[in-house]
C-alpha positions as CSV (number, residue, x, y, z in Angstrom):
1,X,-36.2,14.0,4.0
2,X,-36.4,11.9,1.1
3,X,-33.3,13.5,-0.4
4,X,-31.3,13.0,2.8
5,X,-32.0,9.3,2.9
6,X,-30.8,8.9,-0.9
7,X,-28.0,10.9,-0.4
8,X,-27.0,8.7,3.6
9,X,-27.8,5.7,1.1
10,X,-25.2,6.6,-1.3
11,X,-22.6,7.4,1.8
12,X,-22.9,4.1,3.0
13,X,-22.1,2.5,-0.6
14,X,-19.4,4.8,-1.0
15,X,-17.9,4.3,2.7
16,X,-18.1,0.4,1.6
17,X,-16.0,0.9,-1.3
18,X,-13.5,3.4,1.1
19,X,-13.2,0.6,3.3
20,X,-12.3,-1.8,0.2
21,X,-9.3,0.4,-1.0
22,X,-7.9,0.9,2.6
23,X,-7.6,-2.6,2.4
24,X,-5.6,-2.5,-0.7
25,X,-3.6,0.8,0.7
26,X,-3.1,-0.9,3.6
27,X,-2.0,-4.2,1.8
28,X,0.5,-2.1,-0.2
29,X,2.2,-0.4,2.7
30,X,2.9,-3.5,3.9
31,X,4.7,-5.2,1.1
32,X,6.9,-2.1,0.1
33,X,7.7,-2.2,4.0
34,X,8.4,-5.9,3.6
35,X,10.6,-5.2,0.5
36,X,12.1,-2.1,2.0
37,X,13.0,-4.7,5.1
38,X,14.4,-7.3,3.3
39,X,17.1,-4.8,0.9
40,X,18.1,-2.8,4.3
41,X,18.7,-6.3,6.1
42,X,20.2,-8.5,2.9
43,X,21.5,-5.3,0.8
44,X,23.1,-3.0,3.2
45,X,26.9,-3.6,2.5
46,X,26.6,-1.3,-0.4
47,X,27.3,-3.7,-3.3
48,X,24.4,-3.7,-6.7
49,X,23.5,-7.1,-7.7
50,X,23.0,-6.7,-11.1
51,X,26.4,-5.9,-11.6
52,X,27.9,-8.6,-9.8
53,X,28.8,-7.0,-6.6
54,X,30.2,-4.1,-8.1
55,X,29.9,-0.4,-5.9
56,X,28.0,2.1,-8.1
């Protein structure tokens, strides 16, 4: 029993720090879906920026 309790200790911790990085996955996902937005609204007519409008 003893064992059991150590090891549903060390689950919870480990669950806490699951939790953590879904926050930070989920955070992610977000942003790049922001970004992702943002080019296929502002950048959709094909042009590159960096080369001053020119098509690739």
């Amino acid at each position: 029993m003893s064992d059991l309790e150590n090891l549903l200790r060390m689950t919870a911790v480990q669950a806490e720090g699951m939790r953590g990085l879904g926050g930070y996955v989920g955070g992610t996902f977000m942003a790049s879906s922001k970004v992702l937005g943002e080019e296929t609204v502002g950048g959709g007519n094909g042009t590159n920026e960096t080369t001053g409008g020119k098509k690739d």
